[in-house]
Structure formats: structure tokens, C-alpha cells
C-alpha positions as a printed Julia matrix, in Angstrom:
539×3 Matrix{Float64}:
 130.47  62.06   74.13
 132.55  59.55   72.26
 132.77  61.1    68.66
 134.69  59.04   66.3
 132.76  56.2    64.78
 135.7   53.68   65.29
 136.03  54.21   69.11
 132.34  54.54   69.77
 132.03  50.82   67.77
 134.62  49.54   70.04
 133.42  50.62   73.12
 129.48  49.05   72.52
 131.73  45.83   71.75
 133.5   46.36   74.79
 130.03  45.75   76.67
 129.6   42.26   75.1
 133.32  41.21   74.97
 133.47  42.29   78.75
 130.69  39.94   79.88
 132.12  36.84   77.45
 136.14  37.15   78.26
 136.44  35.6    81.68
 135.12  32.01   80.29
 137.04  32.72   77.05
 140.24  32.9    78.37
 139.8   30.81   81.0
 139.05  28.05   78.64
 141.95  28.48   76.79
 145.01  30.22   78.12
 147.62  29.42   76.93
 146.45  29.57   73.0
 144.28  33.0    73.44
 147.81  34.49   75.28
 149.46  33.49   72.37
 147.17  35.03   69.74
 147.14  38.39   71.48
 151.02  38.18   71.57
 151.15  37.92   67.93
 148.18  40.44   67.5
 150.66  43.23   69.5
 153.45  42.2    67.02
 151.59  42.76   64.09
 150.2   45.98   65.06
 153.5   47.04   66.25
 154.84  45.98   62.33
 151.77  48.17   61.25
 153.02  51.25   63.18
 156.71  50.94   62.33
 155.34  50.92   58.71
 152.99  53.95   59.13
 150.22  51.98   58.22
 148.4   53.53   61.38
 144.79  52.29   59.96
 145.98  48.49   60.15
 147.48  48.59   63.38
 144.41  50.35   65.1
 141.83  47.79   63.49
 144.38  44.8    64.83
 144.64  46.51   68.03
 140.96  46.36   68.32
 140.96  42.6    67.12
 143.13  42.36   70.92
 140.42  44.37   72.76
 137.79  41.82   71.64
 139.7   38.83   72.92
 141.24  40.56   75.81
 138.77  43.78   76.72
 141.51  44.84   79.52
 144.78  44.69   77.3
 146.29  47.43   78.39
 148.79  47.65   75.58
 146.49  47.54   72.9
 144.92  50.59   74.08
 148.54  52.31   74.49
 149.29  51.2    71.28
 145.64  52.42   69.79
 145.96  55.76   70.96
 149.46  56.4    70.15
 148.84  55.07   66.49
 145.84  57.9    66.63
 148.29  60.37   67.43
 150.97  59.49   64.97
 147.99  59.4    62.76
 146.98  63.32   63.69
 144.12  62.51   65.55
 144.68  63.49   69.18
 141.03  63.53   69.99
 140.13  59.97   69.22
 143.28  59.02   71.07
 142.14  60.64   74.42
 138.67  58.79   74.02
 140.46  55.53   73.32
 141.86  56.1    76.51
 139.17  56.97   78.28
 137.56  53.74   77.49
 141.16  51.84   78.65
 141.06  54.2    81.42
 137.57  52.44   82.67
 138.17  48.71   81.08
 141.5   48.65   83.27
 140.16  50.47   85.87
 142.69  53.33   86.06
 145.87  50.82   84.81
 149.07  53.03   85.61
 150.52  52.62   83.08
 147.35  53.91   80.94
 147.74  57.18   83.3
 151.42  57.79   82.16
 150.26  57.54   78.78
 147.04  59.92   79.26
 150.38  62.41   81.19
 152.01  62.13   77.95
 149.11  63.27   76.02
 148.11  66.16   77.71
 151.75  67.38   77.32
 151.47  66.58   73.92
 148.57  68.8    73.5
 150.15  71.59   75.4
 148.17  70.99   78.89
 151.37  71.17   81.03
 149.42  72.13   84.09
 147.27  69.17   83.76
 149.76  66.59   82.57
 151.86  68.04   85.93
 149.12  67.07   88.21
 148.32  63.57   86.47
 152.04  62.75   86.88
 151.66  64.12   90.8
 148.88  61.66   91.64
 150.64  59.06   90.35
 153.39  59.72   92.35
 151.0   59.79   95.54
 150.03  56.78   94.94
 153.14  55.19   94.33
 156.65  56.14   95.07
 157.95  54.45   92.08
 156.17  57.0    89.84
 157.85  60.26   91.63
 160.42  59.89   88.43
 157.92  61.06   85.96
 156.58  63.67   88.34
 159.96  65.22   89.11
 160.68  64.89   85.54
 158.1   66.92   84.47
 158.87  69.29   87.26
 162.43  69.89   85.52
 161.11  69.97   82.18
 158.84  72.81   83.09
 161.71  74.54   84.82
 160.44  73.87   87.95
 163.35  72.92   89.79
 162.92  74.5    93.43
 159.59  72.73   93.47
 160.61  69.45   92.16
 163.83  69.77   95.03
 161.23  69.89   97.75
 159.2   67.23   96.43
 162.19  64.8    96.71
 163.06  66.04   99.87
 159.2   65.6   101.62
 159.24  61.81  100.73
 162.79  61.07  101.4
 164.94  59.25   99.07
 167.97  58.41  101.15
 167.64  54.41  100.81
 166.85  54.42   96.86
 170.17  55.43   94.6
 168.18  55.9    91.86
 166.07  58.57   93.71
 169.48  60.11   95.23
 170.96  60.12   91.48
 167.8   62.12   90.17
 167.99  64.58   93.32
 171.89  64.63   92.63
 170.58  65.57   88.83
 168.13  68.33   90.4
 170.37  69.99   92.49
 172.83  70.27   90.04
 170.01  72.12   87.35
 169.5   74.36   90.25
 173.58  75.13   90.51
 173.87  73.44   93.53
 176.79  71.4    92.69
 177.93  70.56   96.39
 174.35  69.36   97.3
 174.25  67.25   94.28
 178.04  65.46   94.64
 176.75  64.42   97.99
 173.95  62.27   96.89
 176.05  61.11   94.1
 178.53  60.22   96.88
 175.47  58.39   98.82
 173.91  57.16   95.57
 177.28  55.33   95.29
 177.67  54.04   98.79
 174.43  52.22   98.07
 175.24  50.52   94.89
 178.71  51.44   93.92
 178.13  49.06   90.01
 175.83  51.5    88.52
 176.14  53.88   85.67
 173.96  56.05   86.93
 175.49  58.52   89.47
 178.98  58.07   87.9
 177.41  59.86   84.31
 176.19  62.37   86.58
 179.38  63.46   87.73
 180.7   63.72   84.51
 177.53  65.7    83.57
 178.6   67.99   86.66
 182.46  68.47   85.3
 182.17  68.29   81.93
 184.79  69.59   79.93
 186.57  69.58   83.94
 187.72  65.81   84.17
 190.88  67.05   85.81
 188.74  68.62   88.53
 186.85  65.08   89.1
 190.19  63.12   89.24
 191.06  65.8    92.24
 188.17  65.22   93.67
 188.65  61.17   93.37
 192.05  61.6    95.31
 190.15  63.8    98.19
 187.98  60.88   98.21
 190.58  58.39   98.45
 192.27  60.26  101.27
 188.56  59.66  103.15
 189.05  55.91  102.54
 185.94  55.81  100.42
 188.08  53.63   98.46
 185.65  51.99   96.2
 183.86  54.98   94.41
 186.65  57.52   94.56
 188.75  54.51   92.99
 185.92  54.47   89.89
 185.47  58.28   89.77
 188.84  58.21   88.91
 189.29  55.36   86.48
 186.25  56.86   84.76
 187.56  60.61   84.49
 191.42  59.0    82.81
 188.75  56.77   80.39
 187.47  60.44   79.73
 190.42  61.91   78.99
 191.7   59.38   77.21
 194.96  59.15   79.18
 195.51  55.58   78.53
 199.11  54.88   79.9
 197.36  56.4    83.32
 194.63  54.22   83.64
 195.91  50.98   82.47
 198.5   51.63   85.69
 195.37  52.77   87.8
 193.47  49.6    87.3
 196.41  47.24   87.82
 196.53  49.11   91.48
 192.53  48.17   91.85
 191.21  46.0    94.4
 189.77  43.03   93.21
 186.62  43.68   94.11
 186.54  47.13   92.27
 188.06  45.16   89.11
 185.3   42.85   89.15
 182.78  45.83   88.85
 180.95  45.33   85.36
 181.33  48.79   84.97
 184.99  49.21   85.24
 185.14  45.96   83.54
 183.93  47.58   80.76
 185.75  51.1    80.67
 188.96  48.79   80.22
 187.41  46.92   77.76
 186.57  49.73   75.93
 190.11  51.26   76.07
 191.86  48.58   75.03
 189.61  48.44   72.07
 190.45  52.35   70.98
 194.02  51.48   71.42
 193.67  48.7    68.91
 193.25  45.51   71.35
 190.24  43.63   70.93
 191.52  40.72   72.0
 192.54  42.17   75.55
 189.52  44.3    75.49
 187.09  40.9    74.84
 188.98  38.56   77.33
 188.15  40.8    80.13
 184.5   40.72   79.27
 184.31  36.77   78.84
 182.89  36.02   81.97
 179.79  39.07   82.4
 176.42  36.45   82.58
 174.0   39.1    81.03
 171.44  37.49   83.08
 172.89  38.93   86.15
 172.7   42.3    85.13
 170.32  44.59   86.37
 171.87  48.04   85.57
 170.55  49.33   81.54
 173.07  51.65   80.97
 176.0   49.11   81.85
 174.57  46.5    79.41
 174.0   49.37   76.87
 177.78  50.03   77.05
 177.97  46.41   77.04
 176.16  46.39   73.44
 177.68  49.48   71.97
 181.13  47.66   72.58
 180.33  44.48   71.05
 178.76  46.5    67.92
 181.72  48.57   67.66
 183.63  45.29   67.8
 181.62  44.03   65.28
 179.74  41.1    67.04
 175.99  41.97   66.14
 174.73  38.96   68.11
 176.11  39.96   71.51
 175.48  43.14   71.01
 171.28  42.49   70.32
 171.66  40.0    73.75
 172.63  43.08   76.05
 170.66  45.49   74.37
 167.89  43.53   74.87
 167.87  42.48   78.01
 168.64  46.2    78.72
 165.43  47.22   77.2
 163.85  44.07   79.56
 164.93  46.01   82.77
 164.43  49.52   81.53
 162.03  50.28   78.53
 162.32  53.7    78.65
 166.02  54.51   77.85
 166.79  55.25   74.32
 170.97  53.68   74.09
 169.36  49.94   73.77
 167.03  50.56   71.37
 169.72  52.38   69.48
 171.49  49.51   69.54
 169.45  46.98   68.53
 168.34  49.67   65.43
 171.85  49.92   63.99
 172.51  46.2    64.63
 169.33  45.39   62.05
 169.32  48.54   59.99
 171.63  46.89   57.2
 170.47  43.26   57.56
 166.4   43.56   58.3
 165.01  47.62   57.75
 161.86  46.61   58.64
 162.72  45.38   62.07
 165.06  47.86   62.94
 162.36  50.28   62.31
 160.05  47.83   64.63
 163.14  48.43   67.79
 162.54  52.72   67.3
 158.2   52.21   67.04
 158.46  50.22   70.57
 161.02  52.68   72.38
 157.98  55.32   70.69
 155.65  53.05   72.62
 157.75  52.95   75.98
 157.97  56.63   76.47
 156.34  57.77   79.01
 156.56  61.56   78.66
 154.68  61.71   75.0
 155.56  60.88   71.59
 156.77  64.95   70.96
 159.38  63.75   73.9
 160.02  60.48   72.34
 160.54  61.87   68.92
 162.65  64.39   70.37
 165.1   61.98   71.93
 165.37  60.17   68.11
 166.11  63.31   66.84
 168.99  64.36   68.79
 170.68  61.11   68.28
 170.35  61.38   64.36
 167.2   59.48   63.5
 164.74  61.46   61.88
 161.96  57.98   61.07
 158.5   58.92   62.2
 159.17  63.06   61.85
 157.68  65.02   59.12
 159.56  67.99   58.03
 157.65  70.47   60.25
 158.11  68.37   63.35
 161.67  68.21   62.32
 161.91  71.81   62.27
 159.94  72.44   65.66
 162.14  70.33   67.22
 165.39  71.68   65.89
 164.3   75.13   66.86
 163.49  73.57   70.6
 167.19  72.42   70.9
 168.39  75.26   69.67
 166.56  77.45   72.06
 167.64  75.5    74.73
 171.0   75.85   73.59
 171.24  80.03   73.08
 168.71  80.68   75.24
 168.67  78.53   78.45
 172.45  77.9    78.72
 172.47  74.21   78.64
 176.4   75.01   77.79
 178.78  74.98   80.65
 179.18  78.73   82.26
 182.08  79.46   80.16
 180.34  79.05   76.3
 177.32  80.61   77.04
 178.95  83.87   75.9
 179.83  82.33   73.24
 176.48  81.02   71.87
 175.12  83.82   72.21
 177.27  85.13   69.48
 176.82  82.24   66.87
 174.63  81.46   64.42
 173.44  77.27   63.68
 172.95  76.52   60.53
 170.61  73.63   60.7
 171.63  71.78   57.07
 168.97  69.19   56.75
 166.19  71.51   57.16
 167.68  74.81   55.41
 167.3   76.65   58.6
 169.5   79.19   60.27
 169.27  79.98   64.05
 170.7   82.96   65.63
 170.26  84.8    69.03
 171.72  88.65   69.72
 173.81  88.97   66.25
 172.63  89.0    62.68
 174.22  86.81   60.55
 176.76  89.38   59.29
 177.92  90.19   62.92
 178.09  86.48   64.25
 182.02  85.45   65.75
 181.07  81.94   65.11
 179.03  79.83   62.65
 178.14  76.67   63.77
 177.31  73.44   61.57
 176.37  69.63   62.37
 178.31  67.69   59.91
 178.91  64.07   60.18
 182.89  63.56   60.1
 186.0   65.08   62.37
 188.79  67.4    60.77
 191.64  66.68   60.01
 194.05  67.19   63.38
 197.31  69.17   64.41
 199.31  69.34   67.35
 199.04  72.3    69.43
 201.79  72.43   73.06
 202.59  68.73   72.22
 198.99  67.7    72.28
 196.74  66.07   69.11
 193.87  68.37   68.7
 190.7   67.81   65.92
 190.24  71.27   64.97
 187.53  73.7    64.87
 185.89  71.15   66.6
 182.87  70.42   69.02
 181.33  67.14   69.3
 177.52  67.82   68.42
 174.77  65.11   68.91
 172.33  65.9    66.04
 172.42  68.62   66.79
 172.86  68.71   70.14
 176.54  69.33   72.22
 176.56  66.42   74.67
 180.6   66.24   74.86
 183.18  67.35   77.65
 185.31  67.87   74.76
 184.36  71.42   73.68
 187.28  72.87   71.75
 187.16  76.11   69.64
 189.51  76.76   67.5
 188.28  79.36   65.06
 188.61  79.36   61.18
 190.39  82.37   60.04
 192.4   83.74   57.25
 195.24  83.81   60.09
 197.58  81.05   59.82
 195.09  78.01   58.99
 195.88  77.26   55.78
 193.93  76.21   52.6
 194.06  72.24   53.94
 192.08  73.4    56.61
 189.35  75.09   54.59
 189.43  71.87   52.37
 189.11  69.88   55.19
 185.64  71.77   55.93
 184.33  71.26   52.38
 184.81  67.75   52.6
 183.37  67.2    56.23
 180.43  69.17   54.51
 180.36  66.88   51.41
 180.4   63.79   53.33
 177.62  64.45   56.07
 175.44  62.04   56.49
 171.73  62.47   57.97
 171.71  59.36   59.91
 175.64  59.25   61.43
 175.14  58.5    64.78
 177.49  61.62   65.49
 177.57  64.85   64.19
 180.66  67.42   64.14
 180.17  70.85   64.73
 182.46  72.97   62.22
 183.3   76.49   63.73
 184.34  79.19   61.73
 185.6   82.2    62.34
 184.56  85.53   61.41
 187.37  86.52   59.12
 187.42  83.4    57.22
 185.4   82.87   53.87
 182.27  81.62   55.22
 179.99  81.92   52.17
 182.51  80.26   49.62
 183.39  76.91   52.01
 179.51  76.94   52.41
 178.79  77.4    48.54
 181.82  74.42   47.56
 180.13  72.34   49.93
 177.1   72.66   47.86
 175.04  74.37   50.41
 173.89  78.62   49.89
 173.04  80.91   52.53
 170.47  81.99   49.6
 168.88  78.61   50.89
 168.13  79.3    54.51
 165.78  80.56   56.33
 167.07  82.69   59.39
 165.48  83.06   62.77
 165.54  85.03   65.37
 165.36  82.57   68.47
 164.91  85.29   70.59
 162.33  86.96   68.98
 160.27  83.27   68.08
């Protein structure tokens, strides 16, 4: 039984508007298409704004004049849940569910509700239909497979419907076999993945993913691959592992020796572009880019480089052109919308707000997912202080608890304490706080560097992503009384002082046991007194 008065209103309408519709729009088009168009945009505003109330009465305004909009009842039952009202937004979706008659994309959303509500097992099975039914839907099954740590099962899925004609299927069996630790398995599909599209940015992330913080492995590998003759991916393994590792001189000599055809890959295309940019070119860096049409891309996470290149570089219009059209051919990854967000934030708050509310709408996996993503990449918007919490604790979990470290820091993470700054909270695993080797803290700026066996290091360093470690660059460097130096400690206080909630990076500061922990903390205007410490494996 339909219990909340709004959606049991909308559904007797439904009967009238349903019978009415079909000579409505038929009359006029054109017109009515435009009217719902600016209805979605206006609810969408509403949303962004957390004026939930507006945008669900103006997404009903759509239903009337278009009973089987399937985004208005997305965008109803999402702006139910980001009002706290999960029940009304499974009936509103009910009612899509039978207006649309079982839409798809209406299914992904119910998938992302039930996870939301904590019905794995169900949301697992709504996700398997759809993949039944449609190969192109075996991505959200497979990715709920993984993120239930189902691996094995999600392995033999792939494998029973056979994948070896689609790289994007090879590149997300490539991704499961390598969760599973079987790296061999998954460099071959990457290898395959490649021979089937060899301009993607796909399978070449991958196989960074695989040898991160081991790019001198992957440019071994790239020679072994050369000595095969399978010239045009080994050749971009290997331009993309120097780019990596920063060796510069290396791979502006490597991509002089290029074929043409590899140079005129977008992707390398812009991996030189980029370089030339860190090493002060622009000029060089933007010649080489002059002639990409973004209408001929198809691949999101090239034209998502694309964009963060032209908004490092300053050029906010070319950088909102790739972005979108990246969003156009994937709505579901995060980088363009992150693009287009910073590109508004300091000109037009309101719609940069309006790019993060529609990548919320895109997701397919549930706003907690959705919100999730934001997080990690610094943007708190649309989180409460408990959800921010929740979610902090999740990563961190992940990050003590699951390993998501390479093999050789797990040790060590098991021995550290987080300190979570924004939300006062401390995280540790097997040590208290007074036994911890290492403290670790998201702060928004680098160290100052030093030069260790003739090579510049940041110290104490480890690239965190709010506040999760995504780099290959993992460097420890401890804090200690030993031989550091008073600069360094300064340097801490003011990486502390400076943070800033929304930098798009963060910087993990690791300290050593022996050094004074407390007192940089305390300078930096931050107490232990302050925190709240738990036990992540005992929560």
C-alpha cells in the first residue's frame, strides 16, 4: 500500500494523465519537450540547493505532462532519499517501475536503493537480471560482485558470457583478476583489451593500478613486449610508465622514436602535452593538442585528461567542452564532473553545485556510493557530519583492514593511527595510540623537499586522496628527533595550518614515533584532547 500522501496523489493522477498524454504530446512536440526540459533543470537547481520539497513537487509537474519520464521519477526518488525518506522513494519507484514498464534504467536505480538500505542480497540479484537481459548491464552486476568481495564469483560470471571481443569487458576482467591476485591472468586481457582498441585509457590505468609504486617493473615489461613486436601497446606502456616517473629527458627521446601512428594516439598526445606543461612549456604542450576535434572522441577518461590539462593551463572554456562531452559518453565517471565543478566553483557556485547533484543523479550504484566517490576526492556538498564520518571510517577500514595498500605497506598500516582532521576522529587498528610507529594525517600542501642519493624527495610524504592513498608514489620517510631538523617540524605545522577542506589533494604527513607528535599537533592548532579514537577492528 502506497503510504505517503504525495506519492499516493501522484499515482491517482497518473491514471488520468496516462489516458490524456498521447494526444497531448502528440499535438505539440516540440513545445511540451521543451517544457519538460526546463522542468528537469529546475528540479535539478532545486536539488543542488537542498530544497528537496521544490524539486519533488516540479518533478511531479513532469509526470503530469509526460506520465513515463523516466528521469523525473529518478530524480523524485533520489530527492526522497537525500531528503531521509527512503520509503516514499521505493514507492515512487514502484509507480515509475509500472508507468515505464520496467525502464532499465529505473531498475539500476531501484539496485542502488536496496544497497542503500543495506539489502545487498537483493540489490545483487536486481543487478543479475539486468545483466541477463542485457550484456551491457554485466558492469553493474560484476561491480557489485567486487564490492561485496565476491570476486571468484564475479570471475566466473565474466568468463560464462565471454568477453573476448569487448575491451571494456576484458579491462574489468583484467580489474577482477587482479583483486583476486591474479596478476598474470589480468596483464593478459589488458594485453587483449589493448589489441582491440589500443587509444583508450582504460586498460593502460589498469596496469598502473597493477604496478603501482613498480613503474620500473612495467617499463621491463614494455621492452618484453617490444621484443614480441607488439609494437603499438608495449610502445604506450612505456611512454606512460617514464610520464609516471617523471623521467622527462627519457620520454621526450622515447616519443621522438614513436611511429606516427602511435604519436597520433590522443592519449599519448596528451601524456606529452602534459609533460611539457610540468616542465614549464605550455606553448609546446598546447601546439601538440591543436588539432584533437572533441567530437571525435569517444574515450571519457582521455577527454577528462583532456579537461584537467586545459584547467591546469588555465583555459576554463576548453576545459568545460571536454568535460562535457565526456560526461555525454559516460555519465557515470566522476573526473568530468570534477572538472566542470572547479571550472564554475569561483565564477557561478550555484552551477557548479548543479555539475556534483547530476553526477549524484548518474550513479548507478546508490547515492551512499555516489557520495562516497565526492568524498574521497575532497568534496564534502550534500554530506552531513555523520555521513561524513561513516564514510571516513569505511575508507579507513578498507585501508587497515582489507589491504587496499600494495603487499609491502600493509604491515605498515597496521601499525598507524589516521587522524581524520575535519571530523575530530582518530582511527587505529592493532596499536593504541601511544604504541603507533606512524601517525598519519590528510593535509592539503607537500613538504618542503631534500635530496636523498642524488634524487629530490618531498618528505614524510604519501600522496592521500581525501583521504584516500591513490598514488604509486608512496614514500616514508619518518619524523624523528634523529637528524630532521626543526625546518622539518616547521614545515609540518605549516602544511597543518594551511589545509584546506576542499584541495583537490591531500598530503599525508608521517611521523615518527620518537618525534614530538602532540606539540606539532597542538602548534598546528589541532589537540589529541579533541579526537575521538576508534578501534577499526573492534567497530
Amino acid at each position: 500500500m502506497l503510504k505517503t500522501t504525495g506519492v499516493r496523489r501522484l499515482f491517482s493522477i497518473l491514471l488520468v494523465f496516462t489516458i490524456l498524454s498521447g494526444s497531448m504530446i502528440g499535438c505539440s512536440s516540440t513545445p511540451v519537450t521543451a517544457k519538460v526540459d526546463d522542468k528537469l533543470e529546475l528540479a535539478i537547481k532545486y536539488l543542488s540547493e537542498s530544497n528537496y520539497e521544490e524539486a519533488i513537487l516540479t518533478y511531479q509537474e513532469v509526470i503530469k505532462i509526460d506520465p513515463k519520464n523516466v528521469q523525473a521519477y529518478k530524480g523524485m526518488s533520489i530527492a526522497y532519499c537525500l531528503n531521509g525518506k527512503p520509503d516514499e522513494a521505493e514507492e515512487i519507484l514502484v509507480v515509475g517501475l509500472k508507468q515505464t514498464e520496467n525502464d532499465r534504467l529505473l531498475q539500476l536505480t531501484k539496485a542502488g536503493l536496496l544497497e542503500d538500505n543495506g539489502k545487498k542480497e537483493d540489490a545483487e540479484n536486481y543487478y543479475k537480471d539486468l545483466a541477463a537481459a542485457d550484456k551491457k548491464y554485466s558492469k553493474y552486476y560484476v561491480s557489485s560482485l567486487i564490492r561485496h568481495e565476491k570476486t571468484e564469483k564475479a570471475i566466473e560470471f565474466l568468463e560464462s558470457i565471454g568477453v573476448q571481443e569487448n575491451y571494456e569487458l576484458l579491462n574489468l576482467l583484467a580489474e577482477t583478476y587482479f583483486l583476486n591476485d591474479d596478476k598474470d591472468k589480468a596483464l593478459a586481457c589488458i594485453s587483449q583489451s589493448l589489441s582491440l582498441q589500443p587509444d583508450q585509457s582504460g586498460a593502460y590505468n589498469l596496469a598502473l593500478k597493477i604496478y603501482i609504486n613498480r613503474s620500473e617493473e612495467l617499463i621491463v615489461l614494455s621492452n618484453k613486449l617490444l621484443e614480441q613486436n607488439l609494437d603499438i601497446q608495449s610502445q604506450v606502456l612505456k611512454f606512460i610508465a617514464l610520464s609516471k616517473q617523471k623521467k622527462y629527458d627519457d620520454l621526450f627521446k622515447f616519443y621522438e622514436q614513436l611511429a606516427d601512428q602511435t604519436k597520433n594516439m590522443v592519449l599519448v598526445k596528451t601524456t606529452i602535452a602534459s609533460a611539457w606543461f610540468d616542465q614549464g612549456n605550455i606553448d609546446k604542450g598546447t601546439e601538440i593538442l591543436t588539432n584533437i576535434k572533441v567530437d571525435e572522441l569517444s574515450d571519457a577518461g582521455i577527454l577528462a585528461s583532456l579537461g584537467n590539462y586545459y584547467l591546469a593551463n588555465g583555459d576554463k572554456q576548453k576545459a568545460r567542452l571536454f568535460a562535457e562531452r565526456g560526461v555525454s559518453i559516460n555519465s557515470e565517471k566522476l573526473d568530468n564532473y570534477l572538472i566542470l565543478y572547479k571550472s564554475y566553483l569561483e565564477e557561478d557556485d550555484s552551477l557548479a553545485k548543479i555539475w556534483l547533484m547530476r553526477f549524484l543523479l548518474s550513479n548507478p550504484y546508490g547515492l551512499k556510493e555516489a557520495k562516497s566517490e565526492l568524498f574521497k576526492s575532497g568534496i564534502k556538498i550534500f554530506l552531513n557530519e555523520i555521513e561524513q564520518e561513516d564514510i571516513s571510517k569505511d575508507i579507513v577500514s578498507d585501508i587497515l583492514l582489507d589491504g587496499e595498500e600494495p603487499d609491502d605497506w600493509c604491515a605498515y598500516w597496521m601499525n598507524s593511527v589516521y587522524l581524520d582532521i575535519q571530523n575530530n576522529v582518530a582511527y587505529f587498528n592493532v596499536m593504541t595510540k601511544d604504541e603507533a610507529v606512524t601517525w598519519v594525517i590528510p593535509t592539503a600542501n607537500g613538504l618542503v623537499t631534500h635530496t636523498f642519493n642524488n634524487i629530490e624527495k618531498k618528505n614524510y610524504i604519501m600522496r592521500i586522496h581525501n583521504p584516500v592513498v591513490v598514488s604509486s608514489e608512496l614514500e616514508m620517510y619518518p619524523y624523528s628527533k634523529q637528524g630532521n631538523g626543526d625546518r622539518y617540524q616547521q614545515a609540518i605545522i605549516q602544511c597543518l595550518k594551511d589545509d584546506s577542506e576542499d584541495s583537490e589533494d591531500s598530503l599525508g604527513v608521517i611521523i615518527g614515533q620518537g618525534g614530538p607528535f602532540e606539540e606539532i599537533l597542538a602548534k598546528s592548532g589541532y589537540s589529541l584532547d579533541k579526537f575521538t579514537f576508534i578501534d577499526i577492528g573492534n567497530n
